[in-house]
DOMI-623735 format. One record per atom (N, C-alpha, C): residue in three letters; atom name; residue number from 1; x, y, z. Coordinates in nm, 4 decimals, decimal comma. Example, Ala and Ser with C-alpha at 12.3 -4.5 7.8 and 13.67 -1.06 7.14 Angstrom:
BEGIN
SITE rest atom  nr       c1       c2       c3
SITE  ALA    N   1   1,3190  -0,5690   0,7800
SITE  ALA   CA   1   1,2300  -0,4500   0,7800
SITE  ALA    C   1   1,3200  -0,3300   0,7800
SITE  SER    N   2   1,2850  -0,2250   0,7080
SITE  SER   CA   2   1,3670  -0,1060   0,7140
SITE  SER    C   2   1,2900   0,0030   0,7870
//
This chain:
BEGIN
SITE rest atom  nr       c1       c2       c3
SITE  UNK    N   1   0,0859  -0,1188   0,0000
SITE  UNK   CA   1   0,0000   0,0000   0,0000
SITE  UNK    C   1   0,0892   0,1233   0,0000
SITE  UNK    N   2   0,0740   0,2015  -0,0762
SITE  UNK   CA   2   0,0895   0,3528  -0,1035
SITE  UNK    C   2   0,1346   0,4278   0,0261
SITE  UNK    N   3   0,2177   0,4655   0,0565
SITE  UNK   CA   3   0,1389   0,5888   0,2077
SITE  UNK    C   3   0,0769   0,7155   0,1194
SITE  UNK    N   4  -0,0062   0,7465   0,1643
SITE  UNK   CA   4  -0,0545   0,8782   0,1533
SITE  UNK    C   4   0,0120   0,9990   0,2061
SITE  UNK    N   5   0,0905   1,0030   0,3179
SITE  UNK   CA   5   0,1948   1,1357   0,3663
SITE  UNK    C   5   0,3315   1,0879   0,3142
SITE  UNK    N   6   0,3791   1,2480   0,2591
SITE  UNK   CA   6   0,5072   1,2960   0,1855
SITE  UNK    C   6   0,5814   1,2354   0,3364
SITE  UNK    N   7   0,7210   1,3055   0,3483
SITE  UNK   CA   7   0,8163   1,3373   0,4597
SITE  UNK    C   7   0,7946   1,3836   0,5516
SITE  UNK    N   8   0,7084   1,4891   0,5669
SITE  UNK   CA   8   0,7027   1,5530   0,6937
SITE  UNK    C   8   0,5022   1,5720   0,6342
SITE  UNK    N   9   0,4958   1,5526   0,8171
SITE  UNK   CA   9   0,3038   1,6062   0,7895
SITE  UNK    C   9   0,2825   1,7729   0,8221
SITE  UNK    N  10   0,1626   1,7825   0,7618
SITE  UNK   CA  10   0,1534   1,9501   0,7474
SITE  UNK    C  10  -0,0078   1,9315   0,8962
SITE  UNK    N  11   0,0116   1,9650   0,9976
SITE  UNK   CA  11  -0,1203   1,9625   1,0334
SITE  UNK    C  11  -0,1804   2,0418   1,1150
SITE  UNK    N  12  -0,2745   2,0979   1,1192
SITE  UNK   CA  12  -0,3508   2,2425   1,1399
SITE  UNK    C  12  -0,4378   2,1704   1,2821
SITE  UNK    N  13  -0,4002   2,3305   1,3624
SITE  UNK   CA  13  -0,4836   2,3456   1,4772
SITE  UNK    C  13  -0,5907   2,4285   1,5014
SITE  UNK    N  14  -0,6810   2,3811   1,5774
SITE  UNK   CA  14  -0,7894   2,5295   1,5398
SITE  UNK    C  14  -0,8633   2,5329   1,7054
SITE  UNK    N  15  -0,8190   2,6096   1,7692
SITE  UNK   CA  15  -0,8910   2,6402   1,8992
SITE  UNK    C  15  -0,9995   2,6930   1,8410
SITE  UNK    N  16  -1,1055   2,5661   1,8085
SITE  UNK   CA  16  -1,2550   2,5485   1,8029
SITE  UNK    C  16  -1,3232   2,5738   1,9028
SITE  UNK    N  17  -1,3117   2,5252   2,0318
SITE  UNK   CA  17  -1,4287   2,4878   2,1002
SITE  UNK    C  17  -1,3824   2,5949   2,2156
SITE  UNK    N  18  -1,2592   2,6336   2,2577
SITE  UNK   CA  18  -1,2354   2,7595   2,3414
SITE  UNK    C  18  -1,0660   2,7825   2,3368
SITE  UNK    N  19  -1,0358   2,8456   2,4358
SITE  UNK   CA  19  -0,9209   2,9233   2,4008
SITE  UNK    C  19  -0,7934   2,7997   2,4690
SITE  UNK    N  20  -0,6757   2,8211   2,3847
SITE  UNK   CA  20  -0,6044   2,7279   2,4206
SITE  UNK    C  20  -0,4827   2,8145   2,4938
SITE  UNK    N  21  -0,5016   2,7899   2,6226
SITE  UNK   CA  21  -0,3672   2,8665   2,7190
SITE  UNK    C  21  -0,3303   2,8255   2,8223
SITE  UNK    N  22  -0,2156   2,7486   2,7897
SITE  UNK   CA  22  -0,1583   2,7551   2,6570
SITE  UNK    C  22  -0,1556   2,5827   2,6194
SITE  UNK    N  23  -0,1678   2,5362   2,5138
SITE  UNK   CA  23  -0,1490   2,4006   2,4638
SITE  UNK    C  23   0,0214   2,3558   2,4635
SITE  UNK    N  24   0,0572   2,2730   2,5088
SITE  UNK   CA  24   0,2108   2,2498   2,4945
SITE  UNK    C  24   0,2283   2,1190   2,3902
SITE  UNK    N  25   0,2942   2,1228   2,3242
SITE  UNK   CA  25   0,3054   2,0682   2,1874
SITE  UNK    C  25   0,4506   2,0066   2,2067
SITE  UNK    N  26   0,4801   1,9029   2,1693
SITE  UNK   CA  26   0,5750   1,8160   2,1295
SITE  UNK    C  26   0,5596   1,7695   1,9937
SITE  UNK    N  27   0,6614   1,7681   1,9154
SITE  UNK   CA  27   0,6660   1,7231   1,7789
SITE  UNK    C  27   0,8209   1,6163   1,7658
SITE  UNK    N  28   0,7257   1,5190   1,6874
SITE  UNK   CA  28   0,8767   1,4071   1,7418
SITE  UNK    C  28   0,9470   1,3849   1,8336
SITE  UNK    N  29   1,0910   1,4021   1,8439
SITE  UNK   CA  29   1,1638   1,3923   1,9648
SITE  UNK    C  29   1,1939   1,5140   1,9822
SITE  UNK    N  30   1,1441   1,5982   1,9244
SITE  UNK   CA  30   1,1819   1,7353   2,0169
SITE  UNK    C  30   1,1166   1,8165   2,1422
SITE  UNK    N  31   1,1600   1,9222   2,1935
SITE  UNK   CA  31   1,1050   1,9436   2,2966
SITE  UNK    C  31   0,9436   2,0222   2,3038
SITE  UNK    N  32   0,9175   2,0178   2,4058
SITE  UNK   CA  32   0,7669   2,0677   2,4348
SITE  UNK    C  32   0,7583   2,2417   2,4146
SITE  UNK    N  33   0,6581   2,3059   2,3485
SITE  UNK   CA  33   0,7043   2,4158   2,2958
SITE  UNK    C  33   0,5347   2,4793   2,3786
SITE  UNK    N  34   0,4882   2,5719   2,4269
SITE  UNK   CA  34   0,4001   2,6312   2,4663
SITE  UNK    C  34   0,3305   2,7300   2,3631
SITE  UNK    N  35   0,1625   2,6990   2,2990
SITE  UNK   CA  35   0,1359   2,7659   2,2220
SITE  UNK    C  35  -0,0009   2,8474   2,3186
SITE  UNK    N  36  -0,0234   2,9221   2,2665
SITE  UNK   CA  36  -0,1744   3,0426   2,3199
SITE  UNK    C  36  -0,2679   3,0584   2,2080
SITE  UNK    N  37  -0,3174   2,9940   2,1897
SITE  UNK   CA  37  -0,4538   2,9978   2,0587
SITE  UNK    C  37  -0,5867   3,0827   2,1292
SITE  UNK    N  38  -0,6119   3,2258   2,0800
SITE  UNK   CA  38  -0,7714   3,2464   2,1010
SITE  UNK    C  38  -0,8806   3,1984   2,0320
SITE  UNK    N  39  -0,9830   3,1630   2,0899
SITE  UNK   CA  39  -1,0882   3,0836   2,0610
SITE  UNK    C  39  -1,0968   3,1335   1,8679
SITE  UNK    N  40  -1,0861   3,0419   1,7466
SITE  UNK   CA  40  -1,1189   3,0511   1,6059
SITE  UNK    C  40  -1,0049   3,0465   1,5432
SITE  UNK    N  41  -0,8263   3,0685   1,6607
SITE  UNK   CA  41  -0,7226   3,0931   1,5792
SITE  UNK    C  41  -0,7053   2,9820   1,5274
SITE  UNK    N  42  -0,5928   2,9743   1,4768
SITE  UNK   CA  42  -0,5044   2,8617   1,4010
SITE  UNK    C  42  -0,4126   2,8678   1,3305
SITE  UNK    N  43  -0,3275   2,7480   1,3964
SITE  UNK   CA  43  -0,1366   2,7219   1,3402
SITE  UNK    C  43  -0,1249   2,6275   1,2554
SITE  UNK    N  44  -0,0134   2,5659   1,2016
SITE  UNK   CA  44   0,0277   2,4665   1,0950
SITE  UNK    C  44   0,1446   2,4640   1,1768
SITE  UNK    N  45   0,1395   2,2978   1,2338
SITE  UNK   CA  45   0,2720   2,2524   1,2311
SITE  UNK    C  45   0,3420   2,1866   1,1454
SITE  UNK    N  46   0,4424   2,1103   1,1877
SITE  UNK   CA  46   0,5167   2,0035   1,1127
SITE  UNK    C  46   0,6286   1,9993   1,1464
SITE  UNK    N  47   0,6038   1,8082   1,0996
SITE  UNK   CA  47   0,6841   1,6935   1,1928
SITE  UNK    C  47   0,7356   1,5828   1,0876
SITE  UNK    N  48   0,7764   1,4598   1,1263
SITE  UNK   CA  48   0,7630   1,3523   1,0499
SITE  UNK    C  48   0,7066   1,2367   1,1122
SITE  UNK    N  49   0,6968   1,2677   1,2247
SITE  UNK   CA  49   0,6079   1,1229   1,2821
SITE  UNK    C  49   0,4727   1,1440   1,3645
SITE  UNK    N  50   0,5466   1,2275   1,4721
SITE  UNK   CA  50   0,4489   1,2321   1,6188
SITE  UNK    C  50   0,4242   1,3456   1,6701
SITE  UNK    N  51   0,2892   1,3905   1,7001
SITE  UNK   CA  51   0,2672   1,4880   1,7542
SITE  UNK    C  51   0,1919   1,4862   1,8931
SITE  UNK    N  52   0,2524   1,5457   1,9464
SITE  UNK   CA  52   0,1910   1,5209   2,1129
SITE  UNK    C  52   0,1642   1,6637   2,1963
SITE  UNK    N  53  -0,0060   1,6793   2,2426
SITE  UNK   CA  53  -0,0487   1,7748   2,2843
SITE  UNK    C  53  -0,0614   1,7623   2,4242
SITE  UNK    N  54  -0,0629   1,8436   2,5355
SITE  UNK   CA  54  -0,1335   1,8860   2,6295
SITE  UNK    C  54  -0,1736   1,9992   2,6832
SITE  UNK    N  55  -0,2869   2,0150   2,7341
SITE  UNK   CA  55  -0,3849   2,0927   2,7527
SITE  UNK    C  55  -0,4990   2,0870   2,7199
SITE  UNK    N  56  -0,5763   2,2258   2,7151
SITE  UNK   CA  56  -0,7425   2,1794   2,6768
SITE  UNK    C  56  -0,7584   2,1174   2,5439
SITE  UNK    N  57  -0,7157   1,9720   2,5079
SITE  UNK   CA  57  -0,7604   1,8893   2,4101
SITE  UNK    C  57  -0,8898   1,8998   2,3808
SITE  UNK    N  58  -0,9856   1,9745   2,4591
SITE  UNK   CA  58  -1,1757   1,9422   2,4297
SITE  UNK    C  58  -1,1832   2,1028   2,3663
SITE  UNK    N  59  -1,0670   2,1809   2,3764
SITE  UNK   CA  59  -1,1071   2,2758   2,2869
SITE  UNK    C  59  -1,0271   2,2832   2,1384
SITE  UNK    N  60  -0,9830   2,2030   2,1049
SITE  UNK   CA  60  -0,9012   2,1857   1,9841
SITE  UNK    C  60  -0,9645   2,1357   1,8715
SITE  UNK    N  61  -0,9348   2,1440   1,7640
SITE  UNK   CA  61  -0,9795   2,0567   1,6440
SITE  UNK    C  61  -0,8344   2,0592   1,5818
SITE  UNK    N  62  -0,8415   1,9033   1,5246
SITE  UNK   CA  62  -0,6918   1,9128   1,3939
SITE  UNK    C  62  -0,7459   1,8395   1,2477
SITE  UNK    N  63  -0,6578   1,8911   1,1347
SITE  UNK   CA  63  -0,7137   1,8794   0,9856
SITE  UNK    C  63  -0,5789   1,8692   0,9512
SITE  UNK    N  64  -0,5818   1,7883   0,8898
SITE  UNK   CA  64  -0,4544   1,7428   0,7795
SITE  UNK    C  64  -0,5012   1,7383   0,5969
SITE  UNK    N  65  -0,4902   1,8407   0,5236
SITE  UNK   CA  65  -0,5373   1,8172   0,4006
SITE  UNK    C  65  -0,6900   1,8160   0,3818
SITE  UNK    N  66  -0,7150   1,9472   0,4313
SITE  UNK   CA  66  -0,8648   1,9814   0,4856
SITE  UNK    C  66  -0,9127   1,8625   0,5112
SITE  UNK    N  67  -0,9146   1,7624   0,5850
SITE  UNK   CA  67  -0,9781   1,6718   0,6555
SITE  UNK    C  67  -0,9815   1,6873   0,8303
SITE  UNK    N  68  -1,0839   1,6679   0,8823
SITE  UNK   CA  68  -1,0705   1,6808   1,0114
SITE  UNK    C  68  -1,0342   1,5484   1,0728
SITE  UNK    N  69  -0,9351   1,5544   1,1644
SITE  UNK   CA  69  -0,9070   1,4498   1,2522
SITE  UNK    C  69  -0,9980   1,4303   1,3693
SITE  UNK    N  70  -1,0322   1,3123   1,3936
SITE  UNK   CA  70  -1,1384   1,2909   1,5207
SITE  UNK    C  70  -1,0303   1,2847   1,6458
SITE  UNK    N  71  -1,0178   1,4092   1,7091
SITE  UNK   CA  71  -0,9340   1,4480   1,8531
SITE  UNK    C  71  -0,9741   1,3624   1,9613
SITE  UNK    N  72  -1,0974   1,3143   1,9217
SITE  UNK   CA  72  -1,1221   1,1905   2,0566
SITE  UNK    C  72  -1,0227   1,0791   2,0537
SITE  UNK    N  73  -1,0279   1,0453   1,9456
SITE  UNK   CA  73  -1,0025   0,8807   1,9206
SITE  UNK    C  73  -0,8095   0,9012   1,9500
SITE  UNK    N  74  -0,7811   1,0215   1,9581
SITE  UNK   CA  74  -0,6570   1,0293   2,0044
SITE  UNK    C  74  -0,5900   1,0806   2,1516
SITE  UNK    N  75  -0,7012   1,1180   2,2215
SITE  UNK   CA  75  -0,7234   1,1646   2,3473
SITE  UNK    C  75  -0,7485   1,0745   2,4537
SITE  UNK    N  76  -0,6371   1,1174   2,6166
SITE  UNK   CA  76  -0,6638   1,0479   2,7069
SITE  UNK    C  76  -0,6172   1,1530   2,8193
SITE  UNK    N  77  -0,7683   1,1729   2,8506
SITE  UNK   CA  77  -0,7368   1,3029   2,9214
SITE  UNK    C  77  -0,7136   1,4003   2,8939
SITE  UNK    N  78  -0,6235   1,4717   2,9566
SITE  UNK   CA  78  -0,5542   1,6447   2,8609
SITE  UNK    C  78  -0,4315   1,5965   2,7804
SITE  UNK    N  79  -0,4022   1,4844   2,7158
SITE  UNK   CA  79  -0,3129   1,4421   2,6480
SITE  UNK    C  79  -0,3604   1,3951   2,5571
SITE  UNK    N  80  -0,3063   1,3776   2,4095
SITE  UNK   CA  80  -0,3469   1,3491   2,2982
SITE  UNK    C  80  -0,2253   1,3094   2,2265
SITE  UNK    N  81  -0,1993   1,1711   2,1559
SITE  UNK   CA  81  -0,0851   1,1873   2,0668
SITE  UNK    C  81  -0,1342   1,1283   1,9500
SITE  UNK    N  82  -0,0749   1,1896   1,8192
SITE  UNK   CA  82  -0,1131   1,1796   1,7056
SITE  UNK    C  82  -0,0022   1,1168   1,6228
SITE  UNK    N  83   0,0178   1,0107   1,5838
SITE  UNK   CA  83   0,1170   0,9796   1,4931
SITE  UNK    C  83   0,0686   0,8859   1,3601
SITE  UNK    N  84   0,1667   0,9324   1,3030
SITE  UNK   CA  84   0,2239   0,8905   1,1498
SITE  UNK    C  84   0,1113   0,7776   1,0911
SITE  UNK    N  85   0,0790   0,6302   1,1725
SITE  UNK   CA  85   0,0411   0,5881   1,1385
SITE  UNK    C  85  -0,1126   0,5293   1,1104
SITE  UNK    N  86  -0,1500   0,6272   1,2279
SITE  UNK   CA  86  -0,3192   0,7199   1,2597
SITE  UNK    C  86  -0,3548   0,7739   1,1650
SITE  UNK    N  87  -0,2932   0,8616   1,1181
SITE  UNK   CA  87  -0,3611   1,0108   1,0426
SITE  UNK    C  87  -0,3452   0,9074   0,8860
SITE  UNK    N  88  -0,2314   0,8135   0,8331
SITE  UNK   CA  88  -0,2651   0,7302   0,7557
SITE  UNK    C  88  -0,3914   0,6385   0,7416
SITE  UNK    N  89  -0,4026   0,5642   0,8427
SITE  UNK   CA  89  -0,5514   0,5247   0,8754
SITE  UNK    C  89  -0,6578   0,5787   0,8295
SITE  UNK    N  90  -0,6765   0,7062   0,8942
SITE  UNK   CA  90  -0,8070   0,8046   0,8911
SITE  UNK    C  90  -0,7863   0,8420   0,7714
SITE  UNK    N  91  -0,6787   0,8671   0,6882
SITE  UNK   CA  91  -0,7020   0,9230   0,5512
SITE  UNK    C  91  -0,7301   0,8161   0,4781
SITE  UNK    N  92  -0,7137   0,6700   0,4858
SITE  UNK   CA  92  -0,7584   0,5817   0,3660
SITE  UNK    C  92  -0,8674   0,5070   0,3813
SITE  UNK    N  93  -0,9089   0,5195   0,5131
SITE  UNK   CA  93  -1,0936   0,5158   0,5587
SITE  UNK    C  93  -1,1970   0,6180   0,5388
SITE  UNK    N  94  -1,0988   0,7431   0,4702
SITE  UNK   CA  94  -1,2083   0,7874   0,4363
SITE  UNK    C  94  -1,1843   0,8816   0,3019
SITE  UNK    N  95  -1,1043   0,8002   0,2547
SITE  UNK   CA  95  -1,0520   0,7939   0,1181
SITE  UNK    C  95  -1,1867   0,7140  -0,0011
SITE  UNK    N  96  -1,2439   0,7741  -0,0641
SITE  UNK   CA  96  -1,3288   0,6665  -0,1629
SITE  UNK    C  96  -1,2369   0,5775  -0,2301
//
């Protein structure tokens, strides 16, 4: 099977549901970086594997290639990690 992601993933945050202050973000093995999203903003990261959030996860939404990612199914608690072989998943389930 194909992968569907290039080298590095492109993937968008959107303090949807309220304000994120601050979300702390890990990308791969690097370190934890502190972001401040007001409620509608939104960033673009990028990584090549793993992305790992904490904080208000219930106010977040993420989209990779205008698709929305379901933030539950990656959530445990105020922690959320998203990797490489997830966001593959979700894109070829809902791939026609």
């Amino acid at each position: 099977i194909m992968p569907l992601l290039g080298d590095n993933i492109e993937l968008t945050l959107v303090a949807r549901y309220g304000v994120l202050n601050p979300l702390l973000v890990q990308i791969d093995e690097g370190r934890s970086n502190p972001y401040w999203l007001e409620l509608g903003d939104s960033m673009t990261l990028t990584g090549a594997n793993t992305f790992n959030f904490r904080g208000e996860i219930d106010h977040l939404s993420l989209s990779i290639a205008d698709r929305e990612l379901p933030v539950e199914q990656f959530a445990e608690g105020r922690t959320a990690v998203v990797n490489r072989a997830d966001i593959e998943r979700i894109l070829r389930a809902s791939t026609p």
